[in-house]
PLY file of the C-alpha trace (Angstrom):
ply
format ascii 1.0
element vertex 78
property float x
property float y
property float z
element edge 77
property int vertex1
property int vertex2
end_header
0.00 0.00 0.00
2.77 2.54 1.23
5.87 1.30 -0.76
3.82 1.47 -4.33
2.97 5.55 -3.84
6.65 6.19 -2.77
6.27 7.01 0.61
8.09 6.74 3.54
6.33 4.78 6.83
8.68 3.47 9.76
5.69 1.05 10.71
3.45 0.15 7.42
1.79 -2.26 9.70
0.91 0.81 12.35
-0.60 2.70 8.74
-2.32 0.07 7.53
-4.12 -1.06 11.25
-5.00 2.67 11.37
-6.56 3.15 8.08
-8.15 0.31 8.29
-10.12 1.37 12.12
-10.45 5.37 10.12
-11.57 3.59 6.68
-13.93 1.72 8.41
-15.48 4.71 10.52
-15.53 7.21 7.79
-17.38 4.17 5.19
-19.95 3.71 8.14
-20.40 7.33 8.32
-20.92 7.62 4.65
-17.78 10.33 4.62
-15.94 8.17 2.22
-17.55 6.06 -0.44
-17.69 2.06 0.85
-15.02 0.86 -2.15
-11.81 -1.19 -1.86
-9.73 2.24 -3.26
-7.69 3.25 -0.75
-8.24 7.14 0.32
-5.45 9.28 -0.83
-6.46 12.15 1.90
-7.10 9.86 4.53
-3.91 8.46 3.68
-1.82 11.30 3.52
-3.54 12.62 7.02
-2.24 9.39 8.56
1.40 9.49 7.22
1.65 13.65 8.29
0.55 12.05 12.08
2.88 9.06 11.80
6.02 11.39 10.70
4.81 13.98 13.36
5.52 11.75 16.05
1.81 9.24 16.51
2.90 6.00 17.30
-0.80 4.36 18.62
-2.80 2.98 16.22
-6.14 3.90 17.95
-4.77 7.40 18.67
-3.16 8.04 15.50
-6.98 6.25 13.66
-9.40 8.90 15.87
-6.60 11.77 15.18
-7.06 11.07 11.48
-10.73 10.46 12.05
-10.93 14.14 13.16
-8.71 16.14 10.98
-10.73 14.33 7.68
-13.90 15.24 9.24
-12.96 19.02 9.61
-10.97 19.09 6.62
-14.64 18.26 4.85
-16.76 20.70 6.63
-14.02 23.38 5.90
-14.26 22.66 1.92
-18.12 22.44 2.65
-18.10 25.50 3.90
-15.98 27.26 1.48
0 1
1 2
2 3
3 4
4 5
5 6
6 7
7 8
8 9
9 10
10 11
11 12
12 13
13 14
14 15
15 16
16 17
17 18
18 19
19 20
20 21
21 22
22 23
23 24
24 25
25 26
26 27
27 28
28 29
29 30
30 31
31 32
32 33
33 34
34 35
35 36
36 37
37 38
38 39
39 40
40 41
41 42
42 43
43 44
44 45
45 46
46 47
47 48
48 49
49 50
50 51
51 52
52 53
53 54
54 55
55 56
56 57
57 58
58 59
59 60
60 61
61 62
62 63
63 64
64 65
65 66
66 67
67 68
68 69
69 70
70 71
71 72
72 73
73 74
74 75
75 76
76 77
């Protein structure tokens, strides 16, 4: 998942538990559509909390949870 979009992850098992727990909020919540794609911004909010220092998967899942939920009512907004 990580390795084929070039990016760097210390712990792709600590991304992928994560994304998996925020994936499967944000599909129940009808945020993101319920597909197999993987979610570029949801994604890219995980690696930014991962390189910033988050090393818990449920932390680091309900941090990402968060910032994609505001990051879509901002551009709702806008």
């Amino acid at each position: 998942m990580l390795v084929e979009r070039g990016l760097e992850a210390l712990n792709v098992e600590l991304v992928s538990d994560a994304y998996a727990i925020a994936a499967n909020y944000l599909r129940r919540s009808g945020a993101i559509p319920d597909t197999l794609v993987t979610d570029e911004r949801l994604l890219k909010i995980l690696i930014k909390l991962l390189q910033h220092g988050e090393f818990n998967k449920i932390r680091l899942a309900n941090k990402a949870i968060a910032r994609f939920e505001a990051q879509g009512e901002a551009s709702a907004v806008a």
